[in-house]
N, C-alpha and C positions, 0 to 999 in steps of 0.2 A: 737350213744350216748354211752358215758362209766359213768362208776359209780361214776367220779366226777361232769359229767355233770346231770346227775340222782340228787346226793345231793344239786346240785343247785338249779333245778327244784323245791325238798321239801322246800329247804329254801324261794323261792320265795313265794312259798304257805302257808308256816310260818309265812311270812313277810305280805301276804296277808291277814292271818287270826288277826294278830296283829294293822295293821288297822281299821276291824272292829272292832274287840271288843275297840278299843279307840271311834270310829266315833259312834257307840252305846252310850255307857259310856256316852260320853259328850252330846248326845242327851236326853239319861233321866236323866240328870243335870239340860239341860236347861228347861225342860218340868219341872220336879219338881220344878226349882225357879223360875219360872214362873208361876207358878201356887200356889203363897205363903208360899212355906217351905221357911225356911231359908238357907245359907249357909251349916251350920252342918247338917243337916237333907238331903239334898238333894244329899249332899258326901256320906251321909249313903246310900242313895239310890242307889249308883254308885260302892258303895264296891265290889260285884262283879264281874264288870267288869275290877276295879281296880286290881283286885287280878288275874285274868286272863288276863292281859297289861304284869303285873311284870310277870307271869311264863311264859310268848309268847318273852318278851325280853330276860329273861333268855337262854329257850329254841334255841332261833336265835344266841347268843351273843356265844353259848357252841357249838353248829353245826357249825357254822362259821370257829372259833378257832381252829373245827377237819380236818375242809376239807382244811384248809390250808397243814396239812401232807399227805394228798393223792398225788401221783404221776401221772403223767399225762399217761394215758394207751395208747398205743400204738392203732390206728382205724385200724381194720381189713383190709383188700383193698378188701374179698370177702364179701360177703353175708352171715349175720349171717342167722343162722337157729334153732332152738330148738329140734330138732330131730336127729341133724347131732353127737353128743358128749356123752360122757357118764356120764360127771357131770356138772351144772351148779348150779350157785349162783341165790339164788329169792330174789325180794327187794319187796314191797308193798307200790303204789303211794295209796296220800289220795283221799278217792272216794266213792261216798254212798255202791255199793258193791266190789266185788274184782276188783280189777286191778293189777293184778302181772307184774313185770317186770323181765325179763331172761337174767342172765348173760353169760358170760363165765368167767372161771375163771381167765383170764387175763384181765378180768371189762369191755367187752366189750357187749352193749345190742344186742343178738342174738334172741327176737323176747320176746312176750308177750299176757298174758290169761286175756281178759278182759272182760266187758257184752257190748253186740253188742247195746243197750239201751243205750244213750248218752243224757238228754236234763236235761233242769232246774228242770223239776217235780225228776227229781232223786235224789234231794238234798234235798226236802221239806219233801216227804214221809218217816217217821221214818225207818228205819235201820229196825228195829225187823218186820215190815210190808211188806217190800221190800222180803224180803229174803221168806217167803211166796205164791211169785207169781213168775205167770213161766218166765223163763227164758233163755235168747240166749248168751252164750260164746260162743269168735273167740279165737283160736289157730291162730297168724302169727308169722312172720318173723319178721328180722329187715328191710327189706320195706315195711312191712303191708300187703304181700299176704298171704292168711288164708290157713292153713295148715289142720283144723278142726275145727268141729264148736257143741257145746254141747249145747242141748236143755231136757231145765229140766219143768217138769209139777210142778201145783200148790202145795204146800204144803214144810215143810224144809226138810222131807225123801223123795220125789216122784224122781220116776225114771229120769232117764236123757240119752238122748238118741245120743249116739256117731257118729257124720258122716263124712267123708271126705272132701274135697275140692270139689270134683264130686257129693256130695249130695249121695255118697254109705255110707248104716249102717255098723260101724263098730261090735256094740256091744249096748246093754243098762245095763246101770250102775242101780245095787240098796245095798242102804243102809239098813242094819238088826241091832238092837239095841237087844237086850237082857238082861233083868234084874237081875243083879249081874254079866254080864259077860263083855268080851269086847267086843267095838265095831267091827263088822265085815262088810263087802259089798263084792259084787262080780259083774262082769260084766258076761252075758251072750250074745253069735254068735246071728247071727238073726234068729236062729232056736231056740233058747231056752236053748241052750246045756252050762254051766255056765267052763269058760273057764279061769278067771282069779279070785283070791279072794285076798281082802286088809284086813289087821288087825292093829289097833295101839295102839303099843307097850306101849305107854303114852303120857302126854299131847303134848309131842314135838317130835314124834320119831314112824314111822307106814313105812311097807314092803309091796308089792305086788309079789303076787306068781301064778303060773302054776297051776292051779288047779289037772289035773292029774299027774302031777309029782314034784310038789313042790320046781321049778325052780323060784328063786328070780329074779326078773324082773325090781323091785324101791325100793330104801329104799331113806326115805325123814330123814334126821335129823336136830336138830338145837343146838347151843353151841357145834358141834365138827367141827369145822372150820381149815382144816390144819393151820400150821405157814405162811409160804409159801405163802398163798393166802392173808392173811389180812392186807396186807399193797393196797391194793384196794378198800378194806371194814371197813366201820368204824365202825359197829355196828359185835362184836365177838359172836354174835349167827345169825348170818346172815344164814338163810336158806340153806342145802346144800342137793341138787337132783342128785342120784346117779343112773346110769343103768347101769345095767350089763352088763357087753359084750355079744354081741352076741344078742342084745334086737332090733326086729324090728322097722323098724321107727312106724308102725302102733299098737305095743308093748308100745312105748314110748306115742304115740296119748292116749294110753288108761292109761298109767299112770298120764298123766296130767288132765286124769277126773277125779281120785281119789286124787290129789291135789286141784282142784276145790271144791271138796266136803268136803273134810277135812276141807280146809281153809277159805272157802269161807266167816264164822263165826266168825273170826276175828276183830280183829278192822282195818280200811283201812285208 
């Protein structure tokens, strides 16, 4: 998949949520004139959905009009991977919780961080309630073989526990909040020994470091998008995931739990 077939996808789910809210609409139309309101009266009742029609056409009519400038990306002929590069593009499908997808910077999807939970009950349960209970993300590829798999305990700080493909601990991830300062987290070895630590810098912009030697490992930014790459991308604060050279693939596995955590609170 590349990052025009990616914008199609949102739009289809655009185009999908744009139906319902018409198929709504017109249903409690018909239930309010039917039930003895008058014409005006039962429009009124409709108002809201009216007004979410127009910003769902809008919204398709404007997406459409962009992705006609995107150029058609070149498909890799190998195997993307998210571990293989030292920078990639994040996009965010819509979804009760995260679903990240992973670019490369030539728009091409090299693999995605999603919750291993997949069914209808995940649409229904509010957002703010979800995110409270524990939870299974897959690190794969761009053919779905899982690279790593993050498992978080109840609560929106509780630890999350890093494993490989083989079910080996890499690390468990925890979050420390501090009042008045900034957010910090750190992962610790499975002995306990704290090995890596994340801090962010501000709402859109956090690093991960070496704990004993203060070797930069990830820096996630957003709105500094080279020139260069954004004729792939339509949105110019498009997520940009940097590692450092020299960052092991299992370096990188641990930086994408501190994207999970960071982002997971978003809107999807």
């Amino acid at each position: 998949m590349t990052t025009k077939h990616y914008y199609q996808k949102i739009h289809s789910i655009y185009t999908a949520e744009l139906v319902a809210y018409f198929v709504v609409g017109l249903l409690c139309f018909l239930f309010a004139w039917l039930n003895g309101f008058d014409i005006i009266l039962a429009a009124c009742v409709t108002c809201p959905f009216i007004v979410l029609v127009l910003f769902s056409i809008n919204r398709n009519f404007r997406l459409k009009s962009r992705m006609k400038k995107l150029p058609e990306a070149k498909v890799a002929d190998e195997e993307g991977s998210p571990l293989t590069n030292s920078q990639y593009f994040l996009g965010f499908l819509p979804a009760p919780t995260l679903h990240m997808a992973i670019f490369s910077p030539e728009g091409n999807l090299v693999g995605s961080l999603k919750d291993k939970r997949e069914n209808i009950w995940m649409w229904i349960i509010p957002a703010s309630l979800l995110i409270f209970l524990p939870r299974r993300y897959i690190l794969s590829d761009s053919n779905g073989h899982v690279l790593c798999e993050y498992r978080s305990r109840f609560g929106l700080n509780g630890d999350i526990e890093i494993l490989t493909s083989e079910k080996e601990q890499l690390g468990r991830y925890k979050q420390s909040k501090q009042l008045g300062k900034k957010s910090t987290s750190n992962v610790a070895n499975p002995y306990g020994i704290r090995q890596y630590g994340g801090e962010i810098l501000h709402g859109s912009e956090f690093i991960v470091e070496q704990t004993y030697d203060k070797r930069k490992i990830v820096h996630y930014s957003c709105g500094w998008m080279p020139a260069y790459y954004s004729k792939h991308f339509l949105d110019p604060n498009t997520p940009l995931l940097t590692f450092t050279e020299g960052a092991t693939e299992d370096e990188k596995r641990i930086g994408y739990c501190f994207c999970l955590d960071y982002l997971q609170q978003q809107n999807h």
